[in-house]
C-alpha positions as CSV (number, residue, x, y, z in Angstrom):
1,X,4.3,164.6,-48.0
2,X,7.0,165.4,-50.6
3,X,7.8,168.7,-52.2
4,X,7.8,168.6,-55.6
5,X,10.7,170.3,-57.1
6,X,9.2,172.4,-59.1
7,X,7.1,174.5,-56.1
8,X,7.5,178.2,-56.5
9,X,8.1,180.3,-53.0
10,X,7.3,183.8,-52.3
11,X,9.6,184.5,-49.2
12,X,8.4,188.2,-48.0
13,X,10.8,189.7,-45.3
14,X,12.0,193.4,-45.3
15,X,15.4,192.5,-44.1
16,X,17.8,191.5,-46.6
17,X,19.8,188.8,-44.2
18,X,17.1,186.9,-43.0
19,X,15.2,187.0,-46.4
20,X,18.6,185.5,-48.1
21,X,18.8,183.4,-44.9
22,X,15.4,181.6,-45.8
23,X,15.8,181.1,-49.5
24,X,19.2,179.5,-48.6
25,X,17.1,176.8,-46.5
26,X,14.7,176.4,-49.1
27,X,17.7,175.8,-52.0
28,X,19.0,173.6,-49.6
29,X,15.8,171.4,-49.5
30,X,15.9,171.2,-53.6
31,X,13.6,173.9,-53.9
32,X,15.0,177.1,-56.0
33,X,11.8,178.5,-57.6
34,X,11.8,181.3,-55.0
35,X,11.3,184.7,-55.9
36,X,11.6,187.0,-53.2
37,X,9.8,190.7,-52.1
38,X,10.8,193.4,-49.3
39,X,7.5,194.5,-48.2
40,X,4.0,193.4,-48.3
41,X,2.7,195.7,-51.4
42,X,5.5,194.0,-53.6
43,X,4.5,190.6,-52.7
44,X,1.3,191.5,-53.7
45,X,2.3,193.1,-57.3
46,X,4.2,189.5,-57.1
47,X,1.1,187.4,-56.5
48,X,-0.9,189.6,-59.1
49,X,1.9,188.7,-62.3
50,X,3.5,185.2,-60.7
51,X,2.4,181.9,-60.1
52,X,3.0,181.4,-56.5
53,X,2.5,177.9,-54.5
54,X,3.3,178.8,-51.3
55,X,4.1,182.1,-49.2
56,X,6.7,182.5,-46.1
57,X,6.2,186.0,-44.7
58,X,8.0,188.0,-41.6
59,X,5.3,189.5,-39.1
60,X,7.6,192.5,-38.2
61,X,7.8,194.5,-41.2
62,X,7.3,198.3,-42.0
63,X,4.6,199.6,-44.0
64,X,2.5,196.2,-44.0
65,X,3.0,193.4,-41.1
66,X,2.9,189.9,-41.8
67,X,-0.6,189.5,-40.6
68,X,-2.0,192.4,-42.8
69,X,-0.4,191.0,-45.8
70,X,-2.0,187.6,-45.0
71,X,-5.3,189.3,-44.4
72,X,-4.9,190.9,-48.2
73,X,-4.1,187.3,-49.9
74,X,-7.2,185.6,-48.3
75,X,-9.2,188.7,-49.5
76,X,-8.5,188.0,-53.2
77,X,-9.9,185.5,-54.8
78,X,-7.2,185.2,-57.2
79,X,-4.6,183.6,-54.7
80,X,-7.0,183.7,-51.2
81,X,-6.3,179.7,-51.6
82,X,-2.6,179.9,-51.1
83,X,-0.5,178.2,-48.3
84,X,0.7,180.7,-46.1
85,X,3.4,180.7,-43.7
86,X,3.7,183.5,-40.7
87,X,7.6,183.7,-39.4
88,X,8.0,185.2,-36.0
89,X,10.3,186.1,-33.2
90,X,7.6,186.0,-30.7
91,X,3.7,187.0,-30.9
92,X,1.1,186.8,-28.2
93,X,-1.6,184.4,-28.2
94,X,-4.6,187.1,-29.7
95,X,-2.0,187.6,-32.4
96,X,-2.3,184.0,-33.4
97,X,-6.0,184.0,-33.2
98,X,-6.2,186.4,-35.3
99,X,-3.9,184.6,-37.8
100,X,-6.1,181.6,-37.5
101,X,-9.2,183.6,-38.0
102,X,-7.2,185.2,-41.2
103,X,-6.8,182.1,-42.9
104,X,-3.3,181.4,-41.7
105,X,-1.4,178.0,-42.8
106,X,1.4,177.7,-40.3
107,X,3.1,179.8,-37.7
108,X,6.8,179.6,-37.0
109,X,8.7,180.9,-34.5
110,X,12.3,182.6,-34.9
111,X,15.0,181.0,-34.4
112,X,14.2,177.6,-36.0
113,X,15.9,174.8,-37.8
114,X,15.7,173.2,-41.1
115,X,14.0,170.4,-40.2
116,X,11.3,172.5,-38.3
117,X,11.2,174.7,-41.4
118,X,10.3,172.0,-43.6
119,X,7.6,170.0,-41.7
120,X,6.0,173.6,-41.6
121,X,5.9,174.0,-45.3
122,X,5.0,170.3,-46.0
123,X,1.7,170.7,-43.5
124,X,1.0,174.2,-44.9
125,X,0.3,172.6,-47.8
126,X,-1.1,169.4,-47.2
127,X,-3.6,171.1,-44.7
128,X,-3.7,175.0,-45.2
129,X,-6.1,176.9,-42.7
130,X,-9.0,178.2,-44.3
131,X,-10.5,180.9,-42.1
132,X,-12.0,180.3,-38.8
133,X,-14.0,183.4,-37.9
134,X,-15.6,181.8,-35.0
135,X,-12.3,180.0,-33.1
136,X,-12.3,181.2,-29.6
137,X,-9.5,182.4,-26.6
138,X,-10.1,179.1,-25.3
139,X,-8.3,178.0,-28.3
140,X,-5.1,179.3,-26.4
141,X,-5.9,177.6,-23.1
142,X,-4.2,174.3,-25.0
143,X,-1.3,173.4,-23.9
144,X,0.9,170.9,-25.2
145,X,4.1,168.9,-23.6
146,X,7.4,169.4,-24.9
147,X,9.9,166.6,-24.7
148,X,13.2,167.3,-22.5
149,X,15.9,169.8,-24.4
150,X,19.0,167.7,-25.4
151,X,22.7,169.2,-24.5
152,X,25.4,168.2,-26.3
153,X,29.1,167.6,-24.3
154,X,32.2,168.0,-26.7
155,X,35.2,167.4,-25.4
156,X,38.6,165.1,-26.2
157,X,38.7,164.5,-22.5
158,X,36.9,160.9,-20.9
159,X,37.0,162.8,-17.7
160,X,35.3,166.0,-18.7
161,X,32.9,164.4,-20.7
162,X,31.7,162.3,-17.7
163,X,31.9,165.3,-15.5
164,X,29.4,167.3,-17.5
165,X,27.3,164.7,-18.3
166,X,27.2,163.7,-14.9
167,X,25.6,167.3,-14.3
168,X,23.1,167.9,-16.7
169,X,21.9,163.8,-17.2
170,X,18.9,164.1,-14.8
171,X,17.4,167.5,-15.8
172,X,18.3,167.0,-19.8
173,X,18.9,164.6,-22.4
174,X,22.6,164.3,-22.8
175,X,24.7,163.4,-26.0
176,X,28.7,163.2,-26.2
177,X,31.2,163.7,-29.0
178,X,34.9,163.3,-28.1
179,X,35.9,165.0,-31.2
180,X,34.8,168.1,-33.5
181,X,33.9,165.9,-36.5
182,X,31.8,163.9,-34.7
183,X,30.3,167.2,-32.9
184,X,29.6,168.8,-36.4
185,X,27.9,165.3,-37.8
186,X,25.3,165.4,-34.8
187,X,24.5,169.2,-35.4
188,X,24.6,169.1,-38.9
189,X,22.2,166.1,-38.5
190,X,18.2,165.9,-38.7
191,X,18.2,165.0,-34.6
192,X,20.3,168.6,-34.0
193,X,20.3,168.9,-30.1
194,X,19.5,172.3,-28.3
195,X,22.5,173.3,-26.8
196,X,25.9,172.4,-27.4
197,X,28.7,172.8,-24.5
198,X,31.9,173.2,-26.8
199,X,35.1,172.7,-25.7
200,X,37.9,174.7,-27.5
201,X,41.3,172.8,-27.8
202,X,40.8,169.4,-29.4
203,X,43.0,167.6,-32.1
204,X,42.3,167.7,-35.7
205,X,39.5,170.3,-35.5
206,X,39.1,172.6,-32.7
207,X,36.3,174.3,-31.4
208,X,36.2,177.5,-33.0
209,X,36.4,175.3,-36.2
210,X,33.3,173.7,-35.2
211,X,31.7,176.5,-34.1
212,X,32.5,178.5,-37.7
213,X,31.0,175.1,-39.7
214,X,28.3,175.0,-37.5
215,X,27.1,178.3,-38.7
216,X,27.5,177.9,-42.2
217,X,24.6,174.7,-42.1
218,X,21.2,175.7,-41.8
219,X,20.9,172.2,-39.8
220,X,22.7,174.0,-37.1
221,X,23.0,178.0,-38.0
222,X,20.8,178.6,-35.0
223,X,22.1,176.2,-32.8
224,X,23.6,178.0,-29.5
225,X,27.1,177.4,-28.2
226,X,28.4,177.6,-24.5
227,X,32.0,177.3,-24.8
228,X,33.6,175.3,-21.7
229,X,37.5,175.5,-22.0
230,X,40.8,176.2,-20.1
231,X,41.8,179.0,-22.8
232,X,40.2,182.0,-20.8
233,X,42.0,184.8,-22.6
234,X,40.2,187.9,-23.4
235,X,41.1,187.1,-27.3
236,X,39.9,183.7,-26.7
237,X,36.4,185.0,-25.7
238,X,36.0,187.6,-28.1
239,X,36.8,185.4,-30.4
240,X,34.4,183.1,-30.0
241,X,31.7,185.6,-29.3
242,X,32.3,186.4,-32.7
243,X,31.4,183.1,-33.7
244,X,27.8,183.2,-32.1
245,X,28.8,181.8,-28.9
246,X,25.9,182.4,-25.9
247,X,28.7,181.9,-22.7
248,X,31.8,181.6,-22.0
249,X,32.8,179.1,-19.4
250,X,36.6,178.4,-18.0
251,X,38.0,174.9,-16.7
252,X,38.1,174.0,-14.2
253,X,34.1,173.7,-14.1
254,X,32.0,174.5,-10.7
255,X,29.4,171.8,-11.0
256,X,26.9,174.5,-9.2
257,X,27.6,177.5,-11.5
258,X,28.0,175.6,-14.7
259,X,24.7,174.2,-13.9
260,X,22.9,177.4,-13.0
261,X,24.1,179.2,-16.1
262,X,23.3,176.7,-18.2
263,X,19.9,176.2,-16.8
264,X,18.9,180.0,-16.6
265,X,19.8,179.7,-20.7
266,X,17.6,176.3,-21.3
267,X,14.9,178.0,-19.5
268,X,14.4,180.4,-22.8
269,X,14.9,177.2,-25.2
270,X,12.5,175.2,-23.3
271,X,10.0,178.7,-23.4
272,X,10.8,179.5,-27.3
273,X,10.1,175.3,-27.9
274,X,6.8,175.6,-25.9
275,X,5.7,178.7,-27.9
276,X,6.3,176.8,-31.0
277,X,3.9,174.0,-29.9
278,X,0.9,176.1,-28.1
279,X,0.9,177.9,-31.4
280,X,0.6,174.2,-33.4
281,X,-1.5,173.1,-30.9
282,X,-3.9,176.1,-31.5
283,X,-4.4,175.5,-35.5
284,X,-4.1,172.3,-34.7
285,X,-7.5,173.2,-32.5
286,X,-8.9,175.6,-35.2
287,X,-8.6,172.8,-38.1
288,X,-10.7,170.5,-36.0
289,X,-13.0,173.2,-35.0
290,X,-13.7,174.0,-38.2
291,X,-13.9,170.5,-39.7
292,X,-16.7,169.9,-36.7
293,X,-18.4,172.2,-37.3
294,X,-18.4,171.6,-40.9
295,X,-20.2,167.9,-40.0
296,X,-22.5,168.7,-37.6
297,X,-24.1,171.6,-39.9
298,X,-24.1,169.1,-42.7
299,X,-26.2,166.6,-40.1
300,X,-28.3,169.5,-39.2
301,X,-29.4,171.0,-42.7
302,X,-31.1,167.4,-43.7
303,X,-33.4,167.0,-41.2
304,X,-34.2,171.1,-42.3
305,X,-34.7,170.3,-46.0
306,X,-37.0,167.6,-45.6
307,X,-39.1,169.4,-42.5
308,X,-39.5,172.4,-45.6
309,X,-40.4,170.0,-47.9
310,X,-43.3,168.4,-45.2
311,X,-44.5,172.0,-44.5
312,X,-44.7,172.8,-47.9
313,X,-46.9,169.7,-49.2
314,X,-49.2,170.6,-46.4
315,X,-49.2,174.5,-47.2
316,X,-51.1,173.1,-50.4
317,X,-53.4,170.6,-48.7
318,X,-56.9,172.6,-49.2
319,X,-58.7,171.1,-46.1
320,X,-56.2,173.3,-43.8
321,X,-57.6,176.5,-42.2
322,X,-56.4,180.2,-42.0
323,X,-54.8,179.6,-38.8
324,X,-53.1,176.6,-39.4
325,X,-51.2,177.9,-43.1
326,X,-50.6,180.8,-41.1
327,X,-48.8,178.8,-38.5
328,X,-47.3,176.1,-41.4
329,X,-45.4,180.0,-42.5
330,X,-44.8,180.5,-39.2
331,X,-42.5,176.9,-39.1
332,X,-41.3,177.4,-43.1
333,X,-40.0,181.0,-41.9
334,X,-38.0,179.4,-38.9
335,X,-36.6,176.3,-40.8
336,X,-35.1,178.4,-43.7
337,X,-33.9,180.9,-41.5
338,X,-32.0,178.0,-40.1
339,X,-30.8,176.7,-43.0
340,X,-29.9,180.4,-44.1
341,X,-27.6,180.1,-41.1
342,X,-25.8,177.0,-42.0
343,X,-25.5,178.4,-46.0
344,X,-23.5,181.0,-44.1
345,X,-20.9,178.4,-42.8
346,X,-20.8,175.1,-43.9
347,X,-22.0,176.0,-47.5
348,X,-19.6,179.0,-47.8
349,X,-16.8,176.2,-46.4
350,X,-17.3,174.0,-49.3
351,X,-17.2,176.8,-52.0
352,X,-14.2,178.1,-50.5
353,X,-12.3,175.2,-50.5
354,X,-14.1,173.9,-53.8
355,X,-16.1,171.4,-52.0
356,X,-19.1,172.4,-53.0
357,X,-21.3,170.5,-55.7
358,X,-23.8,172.7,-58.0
359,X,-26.9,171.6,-59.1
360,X,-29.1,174.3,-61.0
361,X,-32.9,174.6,-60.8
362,X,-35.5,176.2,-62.3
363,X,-36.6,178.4,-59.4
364,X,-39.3,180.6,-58.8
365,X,-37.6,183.3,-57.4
366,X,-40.8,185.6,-57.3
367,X,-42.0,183.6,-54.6
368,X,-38.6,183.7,-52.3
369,X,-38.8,187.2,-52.5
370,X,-42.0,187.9,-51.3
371,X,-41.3,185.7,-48.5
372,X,-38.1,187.4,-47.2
373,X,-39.7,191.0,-48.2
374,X,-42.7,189.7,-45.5
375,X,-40.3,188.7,-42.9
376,X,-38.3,191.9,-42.8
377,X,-41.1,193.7,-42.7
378,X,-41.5,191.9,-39.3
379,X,-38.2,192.3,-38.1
380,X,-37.7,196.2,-39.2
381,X,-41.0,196.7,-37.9
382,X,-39.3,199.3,-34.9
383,X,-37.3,201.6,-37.8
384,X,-40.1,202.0,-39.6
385,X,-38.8,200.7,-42.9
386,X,-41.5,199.9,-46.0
387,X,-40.0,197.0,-48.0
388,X,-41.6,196.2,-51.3
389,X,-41.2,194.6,-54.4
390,X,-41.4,197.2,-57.3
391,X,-41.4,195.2,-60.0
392,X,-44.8,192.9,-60.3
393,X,-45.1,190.9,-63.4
394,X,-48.3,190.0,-62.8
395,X,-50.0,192.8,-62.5
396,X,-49.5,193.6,-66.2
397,X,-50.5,189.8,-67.4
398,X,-46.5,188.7,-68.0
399,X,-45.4,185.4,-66.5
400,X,-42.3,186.3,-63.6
401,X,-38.9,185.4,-64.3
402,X,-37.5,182.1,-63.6
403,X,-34.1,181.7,-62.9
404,X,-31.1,178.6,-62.6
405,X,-30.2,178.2,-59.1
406,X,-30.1,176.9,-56.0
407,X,-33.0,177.3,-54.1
408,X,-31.4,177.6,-50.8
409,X,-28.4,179.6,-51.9
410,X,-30.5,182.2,-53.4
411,X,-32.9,182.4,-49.8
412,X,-29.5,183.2,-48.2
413,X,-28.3,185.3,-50.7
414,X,-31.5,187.7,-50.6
415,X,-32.0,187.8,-46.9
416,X,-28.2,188.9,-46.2
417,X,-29.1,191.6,-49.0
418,X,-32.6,192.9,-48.2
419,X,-31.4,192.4,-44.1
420,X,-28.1,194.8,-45.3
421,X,-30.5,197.2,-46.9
422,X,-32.8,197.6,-44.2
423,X,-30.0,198.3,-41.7
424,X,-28.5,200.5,-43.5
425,X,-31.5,202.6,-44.3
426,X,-32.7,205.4,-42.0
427,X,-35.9,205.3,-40.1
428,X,-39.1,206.1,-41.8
429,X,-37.8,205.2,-45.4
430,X,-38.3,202.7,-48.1
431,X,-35.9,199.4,-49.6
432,X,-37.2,198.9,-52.7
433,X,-36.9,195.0,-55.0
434,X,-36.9,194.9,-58.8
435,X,-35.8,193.0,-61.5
436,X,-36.3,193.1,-65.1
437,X,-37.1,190.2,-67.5
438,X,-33.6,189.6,-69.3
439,X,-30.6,187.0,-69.6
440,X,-29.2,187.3,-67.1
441,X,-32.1,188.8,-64.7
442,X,-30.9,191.8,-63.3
443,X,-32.2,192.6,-59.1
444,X,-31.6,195.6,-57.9
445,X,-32.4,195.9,-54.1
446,X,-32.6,199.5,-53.4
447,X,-32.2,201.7,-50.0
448,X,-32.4,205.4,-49.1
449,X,-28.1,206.4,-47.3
450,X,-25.1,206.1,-48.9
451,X,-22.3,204.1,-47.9
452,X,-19.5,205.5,-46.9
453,X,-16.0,205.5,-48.9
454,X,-14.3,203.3,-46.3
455,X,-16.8,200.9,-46.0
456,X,-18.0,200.6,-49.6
457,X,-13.9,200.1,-50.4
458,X,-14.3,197.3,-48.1
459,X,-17.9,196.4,-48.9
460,X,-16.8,192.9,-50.0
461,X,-14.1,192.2,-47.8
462,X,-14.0,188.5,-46.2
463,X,-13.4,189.9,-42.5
464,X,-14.7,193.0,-40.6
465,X,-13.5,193.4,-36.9
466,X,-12.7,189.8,-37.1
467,X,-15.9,188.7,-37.9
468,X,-16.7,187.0,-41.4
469,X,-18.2,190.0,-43.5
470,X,-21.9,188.7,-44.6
471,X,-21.2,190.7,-47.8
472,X,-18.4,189.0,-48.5
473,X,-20.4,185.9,-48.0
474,X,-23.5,186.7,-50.3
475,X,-20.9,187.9,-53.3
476,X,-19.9,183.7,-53.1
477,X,-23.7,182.7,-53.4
478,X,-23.8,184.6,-56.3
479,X,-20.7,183.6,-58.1
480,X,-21.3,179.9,-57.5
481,X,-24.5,180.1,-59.0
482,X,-22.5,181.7,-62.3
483,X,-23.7,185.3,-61.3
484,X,-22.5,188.6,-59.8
485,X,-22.7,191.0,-57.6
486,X,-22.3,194.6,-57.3
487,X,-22.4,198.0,-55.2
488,X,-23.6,201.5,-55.6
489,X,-23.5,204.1,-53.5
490,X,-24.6,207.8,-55.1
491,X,-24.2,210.9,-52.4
492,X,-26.2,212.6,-55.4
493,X,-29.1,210.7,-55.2
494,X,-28.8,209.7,-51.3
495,X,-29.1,206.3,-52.1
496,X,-27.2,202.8,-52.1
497,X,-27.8,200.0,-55.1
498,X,-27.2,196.7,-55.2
499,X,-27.2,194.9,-58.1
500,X,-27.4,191.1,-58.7
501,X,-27.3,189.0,-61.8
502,X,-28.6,185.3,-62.2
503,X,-28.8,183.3,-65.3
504,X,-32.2,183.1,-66.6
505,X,-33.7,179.7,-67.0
506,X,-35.1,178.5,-70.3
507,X,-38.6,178.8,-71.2
C-alpha cells in the first residue's frame, strides 16, 4: 500500500545518531511529518498532545525499553490502536512473544535497509497486530527459508572479476560491476546485494569513492564492504576502515582464504537475514492465530444462542417438573458460561478493532443477576463467601430497573465482576449486589479486603503476567454498551467497590 504524504512518525530512540539516522530514511521515502523523542516517557507526553499515525521505537533504551513503551501505548485507549514498530539489534524468541502478545505491529532487526524499512511500515499499517494473549512458544518453532545472500565483485579487471566470481558462484548469488559507477547504481538500487567485494584502484571513481557514497545512501549505508586490492599499505587499510570496511584483502587472492573469510562473514548475514524472517514468520503465525480463532468462536457462539433460546422457551413450558427445570438451569448455566467465554475473546476482538456492531435491548437485568449471584454461590462454596443481592425492588412493591444493553455482554460483564469480588474476598465474608433506580442505574458490587496500591494502579490494565487482564476486559463491556466503570478500594473501611453504570431504558 502507499504512504500517504501526509503520515506523522513518532521515531523513539535514545541515541541521537540512530534516531537522526531513521528520520533521514523516512524523509527519504517523502515522509517528513516526524517528530522525534529520546526516551519512552517523552514519546508518551508526545502521544498524549500529537497526532501520531505510526510509531518506530528502539528496544534498548534506558529508563523505559522498547517493549515497555509498547506495552503503555496498547494500555491507553487514546492511541492503543496505533501501528507500532519494534527496531532491534537482536532479541530472543520469548522477547518477540512477548511483543506479539503486547500488541506489536512489526519487528525489525538492526542493521536493515531502506527498502526493508519500508515494507515494515507499509504492513504495520495495513495489518497492525492487535494483542494475542494466547499465541504460544510453538509460534517460534517456524522456520522460514531465506533465499541465497548475493555478493557483489567490483573490479576494472576481466580477469579478477572472473576469478572471484568463479569462487563464490556456487555457494552465493554473484553480481559484477567493472567500474565504481556501476558498483554505486546496484547498491544504491532497490535489489542492494549483501556484500560487496570492492576493489580499490579503478579509473574515474575509485573505491574509497565508492565506499564514501555508499554510506551517504540509506539504500546502501548498511551495506558491508570487503576490500580486495593490491594497495596493502597500512594507510591504505586504515583508511578504508574508516570508511566502514568489514576486511581487508591483498592481491594477489588465495582462492581458499578469500573464500573462508568471506564465508565465516556471510555466515552472520545469512544468521541476521534468518532472524529477520523467523520473527515475520512468527506475527505472521500470530495474525492467523488470532484471525482463527476469531472464526471459529464466531461459529461456536450461534449454535450457543439458539440452544439458550430452546432452553429458555421450555423453562416456561408449565407441564415440566421440578427436576427437569432444575436440569433445563443446569444446561442454561453451562451454555452462557460458554458464551461468557467467547465474549472474552472474539467479542472483545471486534470492539478492539471497532468490529463490533451494537444493538441495545431492553434487558431485565434483575434476572441475570440472580442467576450469576446463584452460580457463585456454587463455585465459592469452599471459601465460604455469602453472595447476595441487597437491593430488592420487589420486596417494597417497585417494578426493577430495566436497562439498554446487550444481553450477553452484560452476563459477561457481571460474572468477571462478581467472580473478581469473590476471589478477592477473604473466607467467611460477604460480596454484596445493589443498584439504585436512576439514569444511568448505578451497581455497585461490594467485597470485604482492599486492593492493594499496585494492583488497583493497574486494576484496568490490558495485560497481567502476560495474560489478558479480565478487568481490563469487563471495563470494554461496559464502555461499548455507553457505560462505565470504576474502582474503590478504602483501607478505612476494609472494603473494595466497584461501581458500574448502564443507561437506563425507557419506561
Amino acid at each position: 500500500m502507499k504512504i500517504k504524504e501526509s503520515t506523522r512518525f513518532l521515531v523513539v530512540d535514545d541515541t541521537d545518531s540512530m534516531r537522526k539516522a531513521v528520520i533521514a530514511q523516512l524523509c527519504t521515502m517523502g515522509w517528513h511529518n516526524v517528530v522525534e523523542a529520546r526516551n519512552g516517557q517523552e514519546a508518551l507526553d508526545i502521544l498524549k498532545k500529537n497526532a501520531i499515525d505510526v510509531i518506530l521505537a528502539d528496544q534498548e533504551m534506558p529508563l523505559m525499553s522498547g517493549l515497555e513503551l509498547l506495552n503503555a501505548v496498547r494500555n491507553n485507549k487514546q492511541f492503543a490502536k496505533l501501528p507500532f514498530l519494534l527496531i532491534t539489534s537482536s532479541v530472543s524468541k520469548n522477547y518477540v512473544l512477548d511483543a506479539i502478545r503486547n500488541g506489536v505491529s512489526n519487528i525489525l532487526v538492526k542493521p536493515y535497509s531502506l527498502k526493508l524499512l519500508t515494507a515494515h511500515i507499509e504492513n504495520a499499517i495495513s495489518c497492525p497486530v492487535k494483542s494475542v494473549p494466547g499465541v504460544s512458544a510453538t509460534t517460534s518453532e517456524s522456520k522460514t527459508s531465506v533465499e541465497k545472500s548475493t555478493i557483489l565483485v567490483v573490479d576494472d579487471t576481466p580477469e579478477n572479476l572472473k576469478l572471484l566470481a568463479g569462487i563464490f558462484r556456487e555457494t552465493y548469488r554473484v553480481q559484477i560491476a567493472q567500474s565504481g559507477a556501476q558498483a554505486l547504481e546496484i547498491c544504491t538500487s532497490d535489489k542492494a546485494p549483501d556484500l560487496v567485494l570492492l576493489d580499490i584502484m579503478m579509473p574515474e571513481m575509485d573505491g574509497f569513492e565508492v565506499a564514501e557514497r555508499m554510506r551517504q545512501h540509506p539504500n546502501s549505508e548498511n551495506i558491508p564492504i570487503i576490500f580486495v586490492s593490491a594497495m596493502d599499505g597500512e594507510d591504505a587499510r586504515l583508511k578504508g576502515m574508516k570508511l566502514g570496511a568489514m576486511d581487508f584483502i591483498s592481491k594477489p587472492v588465495d582462492p581458499d582464504a578469500i573464500k573462508l573469510r568471506v564465508d565465516n562473514f556471510m555466515r552472520y548475514v545469512e544468521l541476521h537475514k534468518q532472524l529477520q524472517s523467523d520473527y515475520d514468520a512468527m506475527l505472521d503465525v500470530a495474525r492467523l492465530q488470532a484471525e482463527i480463532e476469531n472464526i471459529t468462536q464466531h461459529d461456536a457462539k450461534t449454535p450457543l444462542s439458539n440452544l439458550l433460546n430452546i432452553v429458555q422457551m421450555m423453562r416456561d413450558d408449565t407441564e415440566i417438573n421440578d427436576r427437569q427445570l432444575e436440569q433445563l438451569k443446569k444446561i442454561e448455566e453451562m451454555a452462557l458460561e460458554s458464551v461468557h467465554t467467547i465474549n472474552f475473546s472474539s467479542e472483545l476482538y471486534k470492539i478492539e478493532n471497532s468490529k463490533f456492531k451494537y444493538k441495545a435491548t431492553t434487558i431485565d437485568i434483575d434476572e441475570i443477576l440472580r442467576r450469576l449471584v446463584d452460580i457463585s454461590h456454587k463455585t465459592f462454596h469452599k471459601k465460604h463467601i455469602t453472595v447476595q443481592i441487597e437491593t430488592d425492588f420487589k420486596t417494597v412493591g417497585k417494578k426493577t430497573p430495566q436497562i439498554l444493553g446487550d444481553a450477553l455482554l452484560c452476563y459477561s460483564l457481571f460474572d468477571n465482576l462478581i467472580n473478581c469480588a469473590c476471589e478477592y474476598a477473604p473466607e467467611n465474608s460477604f460480596v454484596t449486589v445493589s443498584m439504585d433506580d436512576n439514569d444511568p442505574v448505578k451497581f455497585t458490587i461490594t467485597n470485604q479486603g482492599i486492593v492493594s496500591t499496585t494492583d488497583s494502579e493497574h486494576f484496568f490494565d490490558k495485560h497481567i503476567n502476560n495474560q489478558l487482564n479480565r478487568n481490563y476486559s469487563a471495563k470494554l463491556l461496559a464502555e461499548v454498551q455507553n457505560g462505565s466503570l470504576n474502582l474503590d478500594s478504602s483501607r478505612e473501611s476494609n472494603t473494595t467497590i466497584v461501581t458500574v453504570c448502564l443507561p437506563k431504558a425507557p419506561e
